[in-house]
LOLOFI-598148 format. One record per atom (N, C-alpha, C, CB): residue in one letter; x, y, z. Coordinates in steps of 0.001 Angstrom, whole numbers, padded with zeros to 6 digits, always signed. Glycine has a CB too. Layout:
% residues N
aXYZ ...
//
This chain:
% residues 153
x+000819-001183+000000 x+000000+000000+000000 x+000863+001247+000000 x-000932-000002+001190 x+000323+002353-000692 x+000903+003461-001019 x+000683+004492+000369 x+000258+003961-002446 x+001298+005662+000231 x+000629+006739+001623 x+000852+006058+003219 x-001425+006916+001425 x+000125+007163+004277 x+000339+006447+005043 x-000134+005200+005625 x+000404+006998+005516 x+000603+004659+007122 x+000133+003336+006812 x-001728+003558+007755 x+001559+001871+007621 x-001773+002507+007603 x-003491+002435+007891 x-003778+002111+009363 x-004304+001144+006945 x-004896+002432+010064 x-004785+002345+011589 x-005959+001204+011656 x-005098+003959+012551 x-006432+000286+010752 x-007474-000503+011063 x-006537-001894+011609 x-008573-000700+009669 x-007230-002400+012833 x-007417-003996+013148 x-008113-005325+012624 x-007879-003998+014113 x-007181-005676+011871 x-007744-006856+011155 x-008018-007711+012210 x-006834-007524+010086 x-009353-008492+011968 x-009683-009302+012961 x-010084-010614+012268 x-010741-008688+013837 x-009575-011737+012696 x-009825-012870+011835 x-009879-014172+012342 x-008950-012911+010917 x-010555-014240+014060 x-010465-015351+014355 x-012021-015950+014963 x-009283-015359+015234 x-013082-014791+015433 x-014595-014858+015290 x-015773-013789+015467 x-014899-015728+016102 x-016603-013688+014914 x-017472-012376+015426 x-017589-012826+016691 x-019005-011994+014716 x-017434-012867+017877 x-017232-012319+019084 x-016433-011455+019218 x-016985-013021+019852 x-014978-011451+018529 x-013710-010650+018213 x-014452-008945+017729 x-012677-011611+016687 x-015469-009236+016915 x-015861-007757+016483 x-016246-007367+017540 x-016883-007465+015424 x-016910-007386+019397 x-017089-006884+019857 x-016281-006431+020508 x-017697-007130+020049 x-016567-004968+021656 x-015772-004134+021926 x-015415-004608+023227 x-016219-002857+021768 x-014666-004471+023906 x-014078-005189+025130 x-014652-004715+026661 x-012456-004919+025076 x-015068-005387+027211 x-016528-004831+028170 x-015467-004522+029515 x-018194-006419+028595 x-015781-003688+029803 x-015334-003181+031494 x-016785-003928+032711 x-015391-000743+031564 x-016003-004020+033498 x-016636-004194+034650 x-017700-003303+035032 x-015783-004201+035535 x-018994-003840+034967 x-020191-002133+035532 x-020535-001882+034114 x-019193-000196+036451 x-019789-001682+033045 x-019850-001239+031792 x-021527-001508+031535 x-018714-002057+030777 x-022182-000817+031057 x-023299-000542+030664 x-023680-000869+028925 x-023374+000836+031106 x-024026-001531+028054 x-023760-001618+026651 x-025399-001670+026478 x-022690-003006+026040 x-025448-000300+025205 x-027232-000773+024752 x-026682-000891+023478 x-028862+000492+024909 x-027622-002320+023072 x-027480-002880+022042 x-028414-002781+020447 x-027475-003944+022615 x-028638-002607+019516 x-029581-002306+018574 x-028732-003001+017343 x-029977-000616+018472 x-029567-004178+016649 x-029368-004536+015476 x-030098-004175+014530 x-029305-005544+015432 x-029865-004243+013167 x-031322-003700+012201 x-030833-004734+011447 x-031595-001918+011337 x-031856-005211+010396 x-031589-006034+008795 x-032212-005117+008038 x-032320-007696+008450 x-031335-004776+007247 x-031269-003489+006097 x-031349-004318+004636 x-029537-002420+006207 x-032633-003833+003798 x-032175-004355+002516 x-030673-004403+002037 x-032837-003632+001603 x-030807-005207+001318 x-029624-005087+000442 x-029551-004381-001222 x-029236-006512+000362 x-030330-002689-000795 x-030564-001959-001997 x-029463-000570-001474 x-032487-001596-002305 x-029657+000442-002855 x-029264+001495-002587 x-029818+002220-001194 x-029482+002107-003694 x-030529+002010-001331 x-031628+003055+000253 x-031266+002790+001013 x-033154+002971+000793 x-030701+001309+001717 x-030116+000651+002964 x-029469+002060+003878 x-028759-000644+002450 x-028393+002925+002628 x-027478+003639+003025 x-028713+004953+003823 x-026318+004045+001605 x-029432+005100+003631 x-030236+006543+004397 x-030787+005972+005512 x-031587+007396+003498 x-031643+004551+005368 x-031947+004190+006373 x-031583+003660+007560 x-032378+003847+006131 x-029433+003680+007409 x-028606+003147+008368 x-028481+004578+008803 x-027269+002211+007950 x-028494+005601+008283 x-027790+006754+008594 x-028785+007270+009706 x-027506+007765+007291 x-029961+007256+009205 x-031097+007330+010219 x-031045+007238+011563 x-031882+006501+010009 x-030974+005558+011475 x-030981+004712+012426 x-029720+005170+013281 x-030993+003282+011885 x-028670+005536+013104 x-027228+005921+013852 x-027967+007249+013967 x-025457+005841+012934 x-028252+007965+013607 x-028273+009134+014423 x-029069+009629+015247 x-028180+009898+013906 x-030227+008616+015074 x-031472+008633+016316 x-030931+007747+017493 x-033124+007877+015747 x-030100+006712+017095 x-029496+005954+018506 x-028448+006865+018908 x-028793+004311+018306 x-027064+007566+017997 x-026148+008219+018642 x-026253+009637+018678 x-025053+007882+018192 x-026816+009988+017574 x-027359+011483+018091 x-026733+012408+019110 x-028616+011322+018670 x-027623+012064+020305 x-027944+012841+020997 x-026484+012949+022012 x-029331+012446+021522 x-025560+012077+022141 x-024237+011866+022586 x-022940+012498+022002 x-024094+010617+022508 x-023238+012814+020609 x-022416+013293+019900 x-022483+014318+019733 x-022291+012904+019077 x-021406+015482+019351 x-021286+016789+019162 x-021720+016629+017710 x-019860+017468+019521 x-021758+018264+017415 x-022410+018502+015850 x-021781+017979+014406 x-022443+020042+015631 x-020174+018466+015157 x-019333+017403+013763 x-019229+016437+014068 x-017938+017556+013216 x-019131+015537+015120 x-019126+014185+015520 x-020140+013444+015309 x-018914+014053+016665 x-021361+014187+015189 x-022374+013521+014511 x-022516+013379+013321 x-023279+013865+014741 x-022014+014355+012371 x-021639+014023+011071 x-020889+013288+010783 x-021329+014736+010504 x-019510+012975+011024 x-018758+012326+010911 x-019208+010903+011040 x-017945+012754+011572 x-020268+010476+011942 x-021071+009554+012104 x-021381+009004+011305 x-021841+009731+012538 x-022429+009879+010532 x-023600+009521+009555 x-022558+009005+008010 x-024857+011245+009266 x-021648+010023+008098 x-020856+009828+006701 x-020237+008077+006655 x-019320+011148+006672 x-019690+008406+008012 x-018932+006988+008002 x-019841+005479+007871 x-018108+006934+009484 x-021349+006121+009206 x-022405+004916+008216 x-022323+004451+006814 x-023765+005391+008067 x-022373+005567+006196 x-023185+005306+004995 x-021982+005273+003763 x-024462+006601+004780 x-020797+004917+004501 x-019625+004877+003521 x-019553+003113+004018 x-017979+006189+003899 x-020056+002423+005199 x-019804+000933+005379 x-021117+000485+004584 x-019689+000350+007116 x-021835+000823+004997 x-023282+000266+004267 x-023391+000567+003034 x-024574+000780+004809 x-023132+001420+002147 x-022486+001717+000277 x-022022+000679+000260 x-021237+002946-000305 x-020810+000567+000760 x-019553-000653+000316 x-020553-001984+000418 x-017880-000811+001694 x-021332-002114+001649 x-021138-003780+001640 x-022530-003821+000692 x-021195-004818+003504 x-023146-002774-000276 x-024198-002873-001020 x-023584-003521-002222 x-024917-001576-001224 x-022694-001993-002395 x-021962-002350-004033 x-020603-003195-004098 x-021488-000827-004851 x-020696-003757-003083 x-019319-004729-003219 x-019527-006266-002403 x-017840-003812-002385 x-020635-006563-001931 x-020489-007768-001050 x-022036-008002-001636 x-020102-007581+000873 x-022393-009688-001364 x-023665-010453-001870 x-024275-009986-000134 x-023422-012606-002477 x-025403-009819-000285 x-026339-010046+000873 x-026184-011176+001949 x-027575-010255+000313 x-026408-011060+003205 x-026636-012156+004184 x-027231-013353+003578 x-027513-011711+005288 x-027555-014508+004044 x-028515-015394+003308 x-030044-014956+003366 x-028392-016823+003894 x-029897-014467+004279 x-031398-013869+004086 x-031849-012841+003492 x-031916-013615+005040 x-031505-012101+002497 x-031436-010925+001420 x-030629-009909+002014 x-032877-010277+000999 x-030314-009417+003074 x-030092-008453+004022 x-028665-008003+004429 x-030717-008884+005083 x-027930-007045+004536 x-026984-006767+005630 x-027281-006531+006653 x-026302-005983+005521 x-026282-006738+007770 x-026527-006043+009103 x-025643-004902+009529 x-026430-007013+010150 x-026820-004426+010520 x-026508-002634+011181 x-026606-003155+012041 x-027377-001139+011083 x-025207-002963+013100 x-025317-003515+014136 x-024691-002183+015233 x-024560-004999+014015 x-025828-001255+016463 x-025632-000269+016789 x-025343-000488+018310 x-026592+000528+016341 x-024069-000181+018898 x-023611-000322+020592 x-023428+000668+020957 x-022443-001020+021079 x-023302+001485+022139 x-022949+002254+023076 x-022950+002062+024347 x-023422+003057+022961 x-021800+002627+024915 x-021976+002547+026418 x-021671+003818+026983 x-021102+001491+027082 x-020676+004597+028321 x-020659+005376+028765 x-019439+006153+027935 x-020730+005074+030012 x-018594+005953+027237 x-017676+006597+026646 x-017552+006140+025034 x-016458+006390+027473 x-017824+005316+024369 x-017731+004960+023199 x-019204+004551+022431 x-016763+003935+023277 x-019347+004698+021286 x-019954+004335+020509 x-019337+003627+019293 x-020570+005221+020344 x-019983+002204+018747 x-019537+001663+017687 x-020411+000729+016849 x-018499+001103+018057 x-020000+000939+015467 x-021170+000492+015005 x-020345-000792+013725 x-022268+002026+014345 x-021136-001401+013754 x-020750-002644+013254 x-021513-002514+011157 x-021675-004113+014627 x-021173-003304+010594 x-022094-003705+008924 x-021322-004806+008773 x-021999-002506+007287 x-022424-005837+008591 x-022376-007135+008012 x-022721-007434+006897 x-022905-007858+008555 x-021924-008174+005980 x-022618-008610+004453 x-022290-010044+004711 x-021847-007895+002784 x-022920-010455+003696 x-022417-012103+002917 x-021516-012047+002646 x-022904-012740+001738 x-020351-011091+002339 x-019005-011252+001730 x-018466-012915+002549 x-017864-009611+002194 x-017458-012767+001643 x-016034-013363+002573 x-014907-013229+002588 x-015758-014372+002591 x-014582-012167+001909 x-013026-011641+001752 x-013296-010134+001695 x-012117-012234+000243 x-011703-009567+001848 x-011497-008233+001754 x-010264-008008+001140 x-011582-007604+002964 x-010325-007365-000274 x-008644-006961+000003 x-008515-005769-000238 x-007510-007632-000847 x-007601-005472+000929 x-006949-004433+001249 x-006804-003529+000092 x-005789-004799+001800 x-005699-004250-000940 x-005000-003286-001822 x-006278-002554-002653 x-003823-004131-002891 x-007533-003232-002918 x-008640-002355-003429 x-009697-001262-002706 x-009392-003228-003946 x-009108-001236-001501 x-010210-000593-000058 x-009714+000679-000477 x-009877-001064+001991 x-009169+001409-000634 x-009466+002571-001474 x-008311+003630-000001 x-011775+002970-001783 x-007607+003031+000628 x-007196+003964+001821 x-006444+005182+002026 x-006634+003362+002503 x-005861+005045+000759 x-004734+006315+000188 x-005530+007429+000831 x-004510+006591-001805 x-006144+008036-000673 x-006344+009278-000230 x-008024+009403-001173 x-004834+010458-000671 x-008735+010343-001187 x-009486+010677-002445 x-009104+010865-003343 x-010083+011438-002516 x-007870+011234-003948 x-007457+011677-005236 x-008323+010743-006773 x-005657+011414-005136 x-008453+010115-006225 x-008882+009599-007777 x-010353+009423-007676 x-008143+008046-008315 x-011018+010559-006245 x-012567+010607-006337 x-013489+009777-005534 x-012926+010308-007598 x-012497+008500-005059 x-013855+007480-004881 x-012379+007354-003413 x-014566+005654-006551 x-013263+007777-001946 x-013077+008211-000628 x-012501+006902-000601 x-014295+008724+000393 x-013574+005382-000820 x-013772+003839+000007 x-013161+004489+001877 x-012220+002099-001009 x-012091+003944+001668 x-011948+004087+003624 x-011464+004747+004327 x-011435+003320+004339 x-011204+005902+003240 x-010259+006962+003930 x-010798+007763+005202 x-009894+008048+002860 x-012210+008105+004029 x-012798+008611+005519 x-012890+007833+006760 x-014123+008975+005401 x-013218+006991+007149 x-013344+006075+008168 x-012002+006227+008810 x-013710+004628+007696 x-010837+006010+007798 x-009632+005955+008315 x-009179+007281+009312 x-008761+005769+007125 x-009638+008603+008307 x-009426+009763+009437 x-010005+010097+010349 x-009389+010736+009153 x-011310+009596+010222 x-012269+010403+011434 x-013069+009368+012432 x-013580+011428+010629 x-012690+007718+012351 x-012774+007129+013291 x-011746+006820+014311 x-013197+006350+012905 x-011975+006876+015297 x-010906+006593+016687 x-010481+005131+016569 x-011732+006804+018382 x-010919+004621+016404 x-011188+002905+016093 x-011814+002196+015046 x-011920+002363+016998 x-010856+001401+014323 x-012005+000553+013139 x-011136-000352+012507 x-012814+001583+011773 x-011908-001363+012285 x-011244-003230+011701 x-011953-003310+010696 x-011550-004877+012715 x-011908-004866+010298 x-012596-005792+009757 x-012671-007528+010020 x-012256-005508+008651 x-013699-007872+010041 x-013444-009424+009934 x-013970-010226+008578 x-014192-010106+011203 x-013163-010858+008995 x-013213-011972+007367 x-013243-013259+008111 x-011523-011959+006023 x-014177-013738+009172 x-013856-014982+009743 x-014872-015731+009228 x-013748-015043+011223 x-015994-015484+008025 x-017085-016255+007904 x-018094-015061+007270 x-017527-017007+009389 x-017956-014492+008881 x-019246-013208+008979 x-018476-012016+008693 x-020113-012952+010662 x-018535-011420+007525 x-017642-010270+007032 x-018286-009036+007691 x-017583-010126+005322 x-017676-008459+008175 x-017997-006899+008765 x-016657-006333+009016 x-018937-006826+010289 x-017213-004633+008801 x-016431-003377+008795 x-016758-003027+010521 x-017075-002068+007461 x-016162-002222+010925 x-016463-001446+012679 x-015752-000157+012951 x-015823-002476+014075 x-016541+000688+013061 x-015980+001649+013642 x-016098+002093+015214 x-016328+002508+012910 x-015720+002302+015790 x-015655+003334+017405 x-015265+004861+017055 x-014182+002715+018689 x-016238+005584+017753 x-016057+006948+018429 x-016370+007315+019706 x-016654+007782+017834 x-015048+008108+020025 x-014750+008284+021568 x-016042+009703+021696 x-012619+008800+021997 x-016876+009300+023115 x-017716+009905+023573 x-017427+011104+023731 x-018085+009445+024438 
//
């Protein structure tokens, strides 16, 4: 890979691994959705994140939010087959300091060298954004393919 290097955690041994690491007392509210697997998915994830994180987040932090939704849920439209059941998943957590949000496809691979991480220059973002303006973010390829981001409260 070209530019700098990339701050995501590859994760590749089970979706339990995609979850976030629980403190003691830790408080976690949980919200899944099954999102078509159409263009629209992307407004109706964006939705959904900002009526659950909303109200926790500052004004650009809430944007930064919505963008980064709807840059995981794009991808796993126009680049990954649906769950078996027609669907991706929106998968929405928070607790007292973090928020993170999960997208599941049918995929089963990822590669890197096409995730787009450089820069925008050639127009098409794929993960850059995610890359700059999430605090935290992976992928797994263990079966159950998903992207994740965290933002610090």
């Amino acid at each position: 890979m070209r530019g700098r290097p990339i701050r995501a955690w590859v994760i590749a041994s089970s979706r339990k691994d995609m979850e976030p690491p629980r403190r003691e007392g830790a408080t976690v509210d949980t919200h899944e959705h099954r999102l078509p697997h159409t263009p629209g998915a992307a407004t109706i994830a964006r939705s959904l994140a900002e009526e659950e994180f909303g109200p926790y987040l500052s004004g650009e932090r809430a944007e930064d939010l919505r963008l980064m939704v709807s840059e995981l849920v794009t991808n796993a439209v126009k680049h990954a087959p649906p769950e078996p059941d027609g669907t991706i998943v929106l998968h929405l957590e928070r607790n007292s300091s973090v928020v993170r949000v999960i997208v599941r496809d049918g995929g089963t691979h990822v590669d890197p060298n096409l995730a787009g991480f450089d820069s925008p220059s050639d127009g098409h973002y794929g993960l850059f954004f995610v890359d700059t303006h999430a605090d935290r973010w992976g992928f797994s390829i263990d079966g159950d393919k998903g992207f994740w981001f965290e933002m610090d409260m």
